[in-house]
N, C-alpha and C positions, 0 to 999 in steps of 0.2 A: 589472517584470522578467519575462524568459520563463521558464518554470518548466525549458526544457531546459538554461536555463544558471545555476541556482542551484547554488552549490557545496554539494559533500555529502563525506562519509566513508563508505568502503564499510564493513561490517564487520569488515574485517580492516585499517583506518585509511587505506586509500589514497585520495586524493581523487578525484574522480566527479563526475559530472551524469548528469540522466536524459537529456540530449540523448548523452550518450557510448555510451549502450546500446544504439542504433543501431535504434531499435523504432519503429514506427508508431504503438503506443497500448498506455497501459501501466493497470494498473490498480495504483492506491498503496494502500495498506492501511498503519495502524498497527496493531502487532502486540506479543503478548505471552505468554507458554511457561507461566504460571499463572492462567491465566484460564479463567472456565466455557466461552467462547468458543474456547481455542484449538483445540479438534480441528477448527477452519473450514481451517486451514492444510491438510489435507487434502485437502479441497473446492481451496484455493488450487493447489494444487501440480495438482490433476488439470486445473484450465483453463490452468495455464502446459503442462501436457503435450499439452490439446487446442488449442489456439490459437499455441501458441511458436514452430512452423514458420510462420506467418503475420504475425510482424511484431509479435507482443501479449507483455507481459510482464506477471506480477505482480512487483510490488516492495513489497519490505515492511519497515519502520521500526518496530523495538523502543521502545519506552514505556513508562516505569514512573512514567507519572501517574496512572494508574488504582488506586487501591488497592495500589501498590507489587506490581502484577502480572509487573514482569519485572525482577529485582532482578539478573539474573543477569548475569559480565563478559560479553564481547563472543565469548571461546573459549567461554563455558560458552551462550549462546543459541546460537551456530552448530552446537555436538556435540549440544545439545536439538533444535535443526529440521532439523537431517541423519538424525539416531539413530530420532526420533520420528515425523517425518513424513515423511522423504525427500525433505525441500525444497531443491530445483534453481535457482528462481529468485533474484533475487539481494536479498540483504540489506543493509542499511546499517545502521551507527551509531546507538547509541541517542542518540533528541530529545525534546523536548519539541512537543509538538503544540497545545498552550492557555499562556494565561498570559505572566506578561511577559519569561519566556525560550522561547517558542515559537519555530521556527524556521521562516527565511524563508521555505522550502517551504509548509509549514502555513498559512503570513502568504498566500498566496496562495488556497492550497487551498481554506481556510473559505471564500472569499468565494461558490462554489458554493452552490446551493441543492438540496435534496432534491426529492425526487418530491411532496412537500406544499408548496412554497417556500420552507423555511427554511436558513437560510444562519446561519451564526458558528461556534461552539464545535466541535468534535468531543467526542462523546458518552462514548464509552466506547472500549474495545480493539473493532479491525478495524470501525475505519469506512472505508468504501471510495470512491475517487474513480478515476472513469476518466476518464484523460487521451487525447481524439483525437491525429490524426494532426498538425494544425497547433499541436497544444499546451494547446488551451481545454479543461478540465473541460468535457466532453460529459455526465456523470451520477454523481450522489453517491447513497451506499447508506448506510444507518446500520447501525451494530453488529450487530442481531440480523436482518440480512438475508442468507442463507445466501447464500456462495459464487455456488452454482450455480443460484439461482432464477432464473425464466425469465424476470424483468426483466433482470435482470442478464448473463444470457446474448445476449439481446436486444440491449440496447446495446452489449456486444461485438462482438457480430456484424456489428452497423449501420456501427461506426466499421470494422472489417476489410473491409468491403463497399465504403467509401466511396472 
């Protein structure tokens, strides 16, 4: 299945695809508002601000598989990433990312490999996958790889180039 047309739920419950976001290349992130991790959403929101006029989005999926890191409803994550970080890009519906209620997204996503080759699980809160322009996971980033590091910037770049 293409991953532009896997059905989703926005945040605020309307149904969605990433193909509906009308973007060239998106970077996914699963996301969570109590995690040591979350101030990355910062970092997130300055590349949807540097890059947003060019076709690139972050998008980001609420998770509370991780140590019940994002416990919160759906109004209480959105007044947290608005209040907190000043998060513009767009949100979706908390999923499951692992496991045997993972969602079809995810079902796809894992099958990407890291910068070391490894491919399955998502790790922890805000592992990142950037999706090119035709759709294929062009580069997966694990957890503790910040935002804006200059791999990461890099293959942004590459796919907005291409």
């Amino acid at each position: 299945m293409a991953l532009a047309d896997i059905e989703l739920r926005t945040l605020g419950g309307e149904p969605a695809t990433l193909g509906g976001l009308g973007r060239t290349a998106l970077l996914v992130v699963n996301v969570a508002s109590r995690c040591g991790l979350t101030p990355q959403y910062a970092a997130l929101e300055r590349l949807q601000e540097r890059y947003g006029d060019r076709g690139f989005s972050v998008v980001g999926f609420p998770c509370n598989q991780f140590a019940g890191q994002e416990p919160g409803t759906a109004e209480e994550i959105a007044t947290f990433c608005s209040a907190t970080y000043g998060v513009t890009f767009p949100l979706f519906d908390k999923i499951e990312v692992n496991g045997p209620g993972r969602h079809p997204l995810y079902a796809e996503l894992v099958r990407a490999r890291d910068a070391a080759g490894e491919s399955g699980d998502v790790q922890w809160n805000f592992e990142k996958f950037l999706v090119g322009p035709d759709g294929a996971v062009v580069a997966r980033f694990r957890p503790r790889t910040d935002p804006e590091a200059p791999e990461v910037i890099e293959a942004i770049e590459s796919v907005l180039a291409a």
